[in-house]
Structures are given as structure tokens and as C-alpha cells.
N, C-alpha and C positions, 0 to 999 in steps of 0.2 A: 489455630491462630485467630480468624474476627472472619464475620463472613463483610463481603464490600458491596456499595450503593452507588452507581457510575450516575450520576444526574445528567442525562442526553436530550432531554426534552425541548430543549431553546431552539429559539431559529436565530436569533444572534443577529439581533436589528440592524447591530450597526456594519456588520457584514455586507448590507444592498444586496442580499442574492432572497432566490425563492429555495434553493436548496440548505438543507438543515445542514445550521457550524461547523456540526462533529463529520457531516461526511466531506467537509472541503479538506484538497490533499493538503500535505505536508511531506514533501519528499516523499512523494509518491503512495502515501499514505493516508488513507482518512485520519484526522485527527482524533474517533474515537477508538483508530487502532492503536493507538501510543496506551490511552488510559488504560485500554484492556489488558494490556502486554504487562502494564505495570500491576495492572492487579493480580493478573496471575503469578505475577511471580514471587508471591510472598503465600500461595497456594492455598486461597480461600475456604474457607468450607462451603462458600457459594457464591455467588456473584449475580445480582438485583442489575438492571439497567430500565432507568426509567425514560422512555421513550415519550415523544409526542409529534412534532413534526416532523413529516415522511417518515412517518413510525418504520414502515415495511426496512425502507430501504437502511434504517439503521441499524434496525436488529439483523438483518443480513449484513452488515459489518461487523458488527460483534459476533457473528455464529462463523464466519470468513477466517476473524482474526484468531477467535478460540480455535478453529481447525490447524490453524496455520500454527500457532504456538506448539500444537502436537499437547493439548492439554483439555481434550473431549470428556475426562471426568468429571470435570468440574460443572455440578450444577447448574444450569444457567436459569435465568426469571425474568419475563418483563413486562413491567408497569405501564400503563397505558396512562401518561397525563392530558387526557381529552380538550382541558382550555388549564393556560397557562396563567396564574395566577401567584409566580414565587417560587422560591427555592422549598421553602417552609413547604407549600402545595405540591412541590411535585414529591417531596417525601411521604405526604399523606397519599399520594395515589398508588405506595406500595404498602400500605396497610397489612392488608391482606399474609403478606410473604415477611413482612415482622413478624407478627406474631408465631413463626417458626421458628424466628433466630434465640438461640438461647444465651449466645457469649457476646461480645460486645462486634460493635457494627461500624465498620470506615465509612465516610461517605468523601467521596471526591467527584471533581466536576470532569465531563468527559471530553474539554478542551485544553487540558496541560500535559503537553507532549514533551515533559522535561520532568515530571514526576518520577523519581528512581523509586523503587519496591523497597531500600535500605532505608529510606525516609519513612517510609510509611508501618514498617517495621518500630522503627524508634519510638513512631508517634503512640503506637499500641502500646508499649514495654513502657512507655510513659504513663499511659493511660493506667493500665493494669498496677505499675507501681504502686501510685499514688491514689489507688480506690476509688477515681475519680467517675463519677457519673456524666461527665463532657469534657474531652479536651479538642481542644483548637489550634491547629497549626498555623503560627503567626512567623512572621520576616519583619525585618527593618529594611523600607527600603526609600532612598531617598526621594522619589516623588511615588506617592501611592495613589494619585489622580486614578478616581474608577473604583478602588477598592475601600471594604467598609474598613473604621479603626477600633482599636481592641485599646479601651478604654481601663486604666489601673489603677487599685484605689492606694492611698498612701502607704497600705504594709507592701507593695510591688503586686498585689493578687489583681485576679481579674475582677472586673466591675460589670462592664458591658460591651457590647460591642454594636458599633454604629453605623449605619450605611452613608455614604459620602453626602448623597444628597438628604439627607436628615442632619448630618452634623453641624453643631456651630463653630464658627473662628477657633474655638480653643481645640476644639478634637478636629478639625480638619487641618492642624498642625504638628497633630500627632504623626511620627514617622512608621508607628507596628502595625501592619496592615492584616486584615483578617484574608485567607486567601480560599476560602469556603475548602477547606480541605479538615474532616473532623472522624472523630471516634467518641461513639455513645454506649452506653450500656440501652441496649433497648427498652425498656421497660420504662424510664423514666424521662425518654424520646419520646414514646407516645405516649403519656399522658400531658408531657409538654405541649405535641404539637396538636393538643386541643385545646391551648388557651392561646394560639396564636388569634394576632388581628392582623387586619391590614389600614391600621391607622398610622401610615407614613405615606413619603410623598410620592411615591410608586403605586399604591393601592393592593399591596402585595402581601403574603404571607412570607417574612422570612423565615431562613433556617438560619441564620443569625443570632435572630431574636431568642432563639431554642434556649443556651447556654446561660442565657441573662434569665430566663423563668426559672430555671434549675438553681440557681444561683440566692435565690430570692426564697425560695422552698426550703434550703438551707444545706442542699448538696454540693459537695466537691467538683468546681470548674477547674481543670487545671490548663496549663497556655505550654506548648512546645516548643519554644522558639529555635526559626532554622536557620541556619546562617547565610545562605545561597539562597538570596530570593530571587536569582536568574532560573536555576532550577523549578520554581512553585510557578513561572507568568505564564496565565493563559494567555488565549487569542480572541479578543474581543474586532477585530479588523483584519483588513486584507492589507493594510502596514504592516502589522502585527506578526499577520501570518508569511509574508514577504520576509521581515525578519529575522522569525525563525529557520525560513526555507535555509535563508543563507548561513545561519549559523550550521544547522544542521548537513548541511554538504564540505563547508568547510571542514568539520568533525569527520566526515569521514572519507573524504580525499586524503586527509591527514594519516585516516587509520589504513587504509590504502598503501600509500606511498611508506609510509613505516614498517608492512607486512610485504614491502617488494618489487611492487608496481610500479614503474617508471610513470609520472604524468607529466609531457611538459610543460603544458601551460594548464596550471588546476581553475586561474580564472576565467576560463572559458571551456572548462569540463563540468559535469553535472553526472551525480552518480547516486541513484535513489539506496534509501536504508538497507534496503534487504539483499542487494547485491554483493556477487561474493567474487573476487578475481585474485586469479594466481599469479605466483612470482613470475619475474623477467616479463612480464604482458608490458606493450607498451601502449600507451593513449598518445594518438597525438590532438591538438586544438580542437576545439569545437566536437569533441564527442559527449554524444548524451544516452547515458543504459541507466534506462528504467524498469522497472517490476521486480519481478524472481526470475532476476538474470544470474548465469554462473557462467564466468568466464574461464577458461583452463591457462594454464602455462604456459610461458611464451609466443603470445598470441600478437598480432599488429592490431591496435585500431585504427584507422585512418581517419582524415579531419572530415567535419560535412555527415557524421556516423551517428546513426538512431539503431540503437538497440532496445526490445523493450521483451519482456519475458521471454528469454534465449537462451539454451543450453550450447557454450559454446567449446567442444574441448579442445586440447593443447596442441598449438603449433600450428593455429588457426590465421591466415590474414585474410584481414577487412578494408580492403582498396576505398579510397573516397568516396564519399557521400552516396554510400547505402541504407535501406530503411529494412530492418528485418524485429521481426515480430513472431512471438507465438513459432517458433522455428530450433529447430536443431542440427546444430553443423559438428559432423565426427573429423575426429584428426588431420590436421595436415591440409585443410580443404581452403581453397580462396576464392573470395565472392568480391566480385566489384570490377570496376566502381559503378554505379550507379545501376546498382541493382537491388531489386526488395524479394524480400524472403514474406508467407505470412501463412498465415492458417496451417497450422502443422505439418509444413514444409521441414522435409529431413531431406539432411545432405550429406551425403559418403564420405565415408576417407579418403581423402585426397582428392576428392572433385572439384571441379572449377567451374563456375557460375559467374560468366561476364559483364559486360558492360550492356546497360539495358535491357538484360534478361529478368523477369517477371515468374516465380516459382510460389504456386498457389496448391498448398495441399497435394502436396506430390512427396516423392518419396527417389532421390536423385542417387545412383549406385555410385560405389567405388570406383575412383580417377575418371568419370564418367565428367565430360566436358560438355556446358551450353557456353558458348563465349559471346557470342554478339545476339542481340535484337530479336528475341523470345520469349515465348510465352509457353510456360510449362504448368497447366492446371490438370488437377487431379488425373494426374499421370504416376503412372511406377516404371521407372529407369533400371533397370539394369548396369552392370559393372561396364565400364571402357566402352560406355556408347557415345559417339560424339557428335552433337546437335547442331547442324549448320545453322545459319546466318538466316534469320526470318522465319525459322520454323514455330508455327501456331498448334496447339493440340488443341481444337476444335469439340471442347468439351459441354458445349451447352444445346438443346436440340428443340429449345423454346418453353419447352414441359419440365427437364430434367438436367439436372449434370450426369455423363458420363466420362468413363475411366477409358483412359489410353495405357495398354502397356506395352513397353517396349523391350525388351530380353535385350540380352549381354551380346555386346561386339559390334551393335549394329551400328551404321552410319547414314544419317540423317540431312538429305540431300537440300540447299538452302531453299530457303521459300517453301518447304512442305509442310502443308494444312493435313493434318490427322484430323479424320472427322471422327470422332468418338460415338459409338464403343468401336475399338478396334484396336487389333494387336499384331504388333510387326516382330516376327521370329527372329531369332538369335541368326548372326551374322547376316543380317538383309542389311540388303541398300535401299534409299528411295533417290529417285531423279530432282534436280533442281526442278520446283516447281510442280512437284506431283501435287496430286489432292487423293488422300487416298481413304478411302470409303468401306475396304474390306481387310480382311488379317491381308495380311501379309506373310505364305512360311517360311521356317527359317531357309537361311542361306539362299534370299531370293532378291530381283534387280526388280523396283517398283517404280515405274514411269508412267508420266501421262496424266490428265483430267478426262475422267476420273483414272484412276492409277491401274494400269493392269503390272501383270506379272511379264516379264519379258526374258528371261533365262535366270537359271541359276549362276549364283557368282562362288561357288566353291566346288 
């Protein structure tokens, strides 16, 4: 197909932040994860990202969202633009990795999170058509404030193309806005982008100016015009990106509630991209699941509800205003309200996890009940064990975390501090108020500070 050029290099002035464009979210998303998704899916022969500010942290975006597409074959390259001088300049800082490419080259910018792969398709089958040596994906759009204009000589061809603050009265009237979104044959790319200047009023090297030198040499520009130039806007602001957020969630509350999902008030729900939830599940106000969350079937959300990368499956409820994260809830289980789930907290079929109970990297058994005002860290629960009122699993020792485990049946007397490591055998009791310091074996009564063993209860 063409291999593609994602330009990531900007920090995106008018942003106000110290963090690079591409990595501010968008429904949960860095914005250079949209461009990548879009490029792969028209299946590159490779894919260039030119990088510069917080280089690190971009190209671990791009290698995050290639993992996540499930599309690891795909070549990856990335250009180092050391100082920012231009669109034109940061193409020159992948030199190098052109002169590999043999078929023609997309270049798109890595802030348009509306870019579809069927666009950029057409733009190639346009390009290859017409043996053009540059084509330019332009829109008509009725205020193109920020964008350069694609300039046409009297037979309707292209002329040139102008950056906003270079144009005069007459082209800054013009409606067909250039939306740096192009296909080149290589070869005749770089030889261009060695007559580029930066005698404009930026001081810059564009990639603009590319098509207009090409043009003049006496090769084929050709222009794509697209009909949707809602699809082509990037994000030049946190207006901008505000904007999109809300477009983008409205999109898929929509595709939501169409595939089954009761929401009842969707303006006061927020549900990032990647999230995936089954029929009959019902949201009520004010829930927000973000990351690579999967919700199961017939599930309650309750108002006051933050979920954020959760596997949650079917016939799950979510009492009021819980925060659970990074966590997995199996069948049938209820958690709430005001309880958080985090750090690869698993919770059993049909267990109950109450109000004010605290579940940190533990592992919670089948119908196994914490109901009130606990703390369960790096603990392993057992099936039908049920955790009184104020019990602490005492996991930290100044130096380390250790593991509490607790086997199947037991009952867990209120107010008991497990000082960890230490493990309470199948069918024990502990005493309101124990503190218990050693095992515990099965089917034994644990009373006392510190906790001795006081009979067998079986």
C-alpha cells in the first residue's frame, strides 16, 4: 500500500503545557494513539514517527498503541527532530529511513484523532491514479483561521499553497484549507526538501512549500478534496481538545446504548474509547469507566462510580460511589458502596466487598464477604470466609510487604489486625480484637493481644 510519516515532534505552543500535544488524553487516549490506529489500519509497509519533544515518552506511546492494535509486525522507525524548525524540517530529520522507502509515502500529523484509514486510502488510489508526484488532502471549510490555503490557478489545478500568516487579503479568503495531510513519491520529496527556505514569517522550513517546488520543476500536484473537514481538525488547544472530548464520548454513549446498554443520564456519564460493556448492564448518573475496561452482562453501575482498567464479568453490581482500578470482579459479586478496589485486586464469584472496605492486591474467594470498614492488602482469601467489622491485614513490617493468607470457612472476628506473614487455617475463628502474630491451624479459636490459640472449634 505506501509506507506512513506520523510528524510528533511539536509541543504545541498554544497548548500552555510542558508536556508534548500528542501525549495529552483524548478519551482516554493520547492523541498520538488515534494517528497510529489510523495508520495501521490501512497496513503500512512501515510506519516513520518523528519524534522530538519528550521524545522517550512518545515513542512509548506509539510502541503501547502498536501492542495494543495487536499489529507488532509492522516495522516501526523513529526520527529524532533535535530543534524544531518546521514541518518541512522535521521531514528532513528522517532522511535516513527514506531512502528505504521505495513506493510512495503518507505523511500525516500525529494530532488528528478523526482521521479514518478509508480517507487515507482514497488519498493514495488518488495519488497513484494520477502519477502524481504530491498530492494534498484539502477541505472546504468555512472558517479555516490557523490553516495554510491551497491556492488554484484558473484551469481549477493547484498553484500553491500558503500558510495563513504569509497570505494576503485575497488567499486569506480563500475557503480550501491545506490540512498537512499528503502523499509523495519519495524521490522527488527529497530532492525538494533541499530547496526548502525559511523565508516566511515563522522562520521555518515548510512541508507545504514541498508541492509548490514540485510543481515549478514541472511534475504532477494533484489536490484530494474531502468532504468532512470535521473528520481532517486537529487539536491546536485545550478548547479544541475539550471539544473533541465531548464529541467523542457522545459517539460512543450512542454506540453503547444502541448495542444494549441502558444509560440513564448519558450527560453525566463519561465512557473512554476502548471500553467494551455488555447488554442489559445498566449505568446510572454520574459513572465514569475509563482505560481497558470490559464490563460483562447485566451488570448495576451505581451513581458516584470510577472504574478505570477493570475486568468486570456478568451480573456484577456496583453500589454508590466506589473507585476501583487495575482489579477483577468474577460473576455475581457486589462491591459498595464506598469501597475501592486497586492494584490487581481479584474478587470471587459472588463475593461481597462492602462499605468502606479497602482491597489492595489481594485475591478475595468465592461468596467470601468483607462488608464493613477494612482493609485487605496483599492477602489471599479463601472461599466463604467472612471478614468482620474493622479487620486490618497488617501487611507492611517497615522494610517489606507481606502476604496474609486466609483458607476457606474461616470467620474473622471484628477489630482483628493480621500482622503479616501469617496464615489462619481453614475453619478458624479469631476473637473480636485479636492481634495475631502467628498461623493460626485449621479449625482453631484465636483470642487475645497477642492472639493465642484457645480450643479447637470443630
Amino acid at each position: 500500500m505506501a509506507d506512513v510519516m506520523i510528524l510528533a515532534a511539536g509541543l504545541g505552543t498554544r497548548m500552555k503545557s510542558r508536556r508534548a500535544k500528542v501525549l495529552h488524553l483524548l478519551a482516554g487516549k493520547p492523541l498520538i494513539a488515534y494517528a497510529i490506529r489510523t495508520a495501521l489500519s490501512i497496513l503500512p509497509e512501515s510506519l516513520i514517527t518523528v519524534v522530538g519533544h519528550d521524545a522517550d515518552n512518545v515513542e512509548k506511546a506509539v510502541r503501547d498503541e502498536v501492542t495494543r492494535s495487536r499489529e507488532p509486525e509492522t516495522p516501526l522507525s523513529f526520527a529524532l527532530q533535535t530543534e524544531r524548525h518546521g514541518t518541512g524540517h522535521a521531514v528532513m530529520a528522517a532522511t535516513e529511513f527514506l531512502k528505504k522507502i521505495k513506493g510512495p509515502l503518507v505523511i500525516i500529523a500525529g494530532d488528528g484523532p478523526l482521521l479514518k484509514g478509508e480517507t487515507l486510502k482514497a488519498l493514495i488510489e488518488d495519488h497513484q491514479l494520477g502519477k502524481n508526484a504530491a498530492t494534498m488532502l484539502t477541505t472546504i471549510m468555512e472558517d479555516p483561521t490557523g490553516y495554510g490555503r491551497i491556492v488554484r490557478d484558473d484551469a481549477g489545478q493547484f498553484l500553491k499553497s500558503v500558510e495563513q500568516r504569509d497570505a494576503d487579503p485575497d488567499e486569506l479568503a480563500i475557503k480550501e484549507a491545506a490540512v498537512s495531510i499528503y502523499c509523495f513519491e519519495v524521490g522527488p520529496l527529497m530532492d525538494a526538501l533541499n530547496e526548502l527556505k525559511d523565508d516566511n514569517a515563522q522562520r521555518e522550513y515548510y512541508l507545504t512549500d514541498v508541492p509548490g517546488i514540485l510543481r515549478t520543476r514541472g511534475l504532477r500536484v494533484g489536490l484530494h478534496p474531502h468532504s468532512d473537514s470535521s473528520e481532517l481538525a486537529g487539536v491546536n488547544s485545550r478548547i479544541e481538545l475539550a471539544a473533541l472530548e465531548k464529541l467523542l464520548r457522545e459517539r460512543k454513549l450512542k454506540e453503547a446504548m444502541l448495542g444494549g446498554v441502558t444509560i440513564i443520564d448519558p450527560a453525566s456519564t463519561y465512557i473512554d474509547q476502548e471500553v467494551v460493556i455488555g447488554q442489559d448492564t445498566l449505568l446510572h448518573p454520574q459513572v465514569i469507566i475509563e482505560g481497558d475496561s470490559s464490563i460483562g452482562r447485566g451488570c448495576v453501575i451505581s451513581s458516584w462510580t470510577r472504574l478505570k482498567n477493570v475486568v468486570i464479568e456478568d451480573e456484577v453490581q456496583i453500589r454508590n460511589s466506589c473507585v476501583i482500578e487495575d482489579s477483577i470482579i468474577r460473576k455475581g459479586a457486589s462491591i459498595g458502596p464506598f469501597s475501592r478496589l486497586r492494584a490487581n485486586a481479584e474478587i470471587g464469584e459472588g463475593a461481597a466487598i462492602g462499605n468502606f472496605v479497602e482491597v489492595k492486591k489481594s485475591k478475595i474467594g468465592r461468596k467470601t464477604k468483607a462488608s464493613h470498614l477494612s482493609y485487605l492488602g496483599d492477602a489471599t482469601l479463601g472461599e466463604r470466609v467472612n471478614i468482620g467489622a474493622g479487620t486490618v491485614t497488617c501487611n507492611y513490617d517497615g522494610v517489606r510487604k507481606n502476604e496474609t493468607i486466609i483458607e476457606d470457612e474461616v470467620k474473622i472476628g471484628s477489630d482483628t489486625m493480621l500482622v503479616a506473614p501469617v496464615r489462619v487455617g481453614r475453619g478458624s475463628v479469631t476473637g473480636a480484637g485479636a492481634v495475631v502474630t502467628k498461623d493460626v491451624p485449621p479449625d482453631s479459636l484465636a483470642v487475645g493481644v497477642p492472639a493465642v490459640i484457645k480450643k479447637k472449634v470443630r
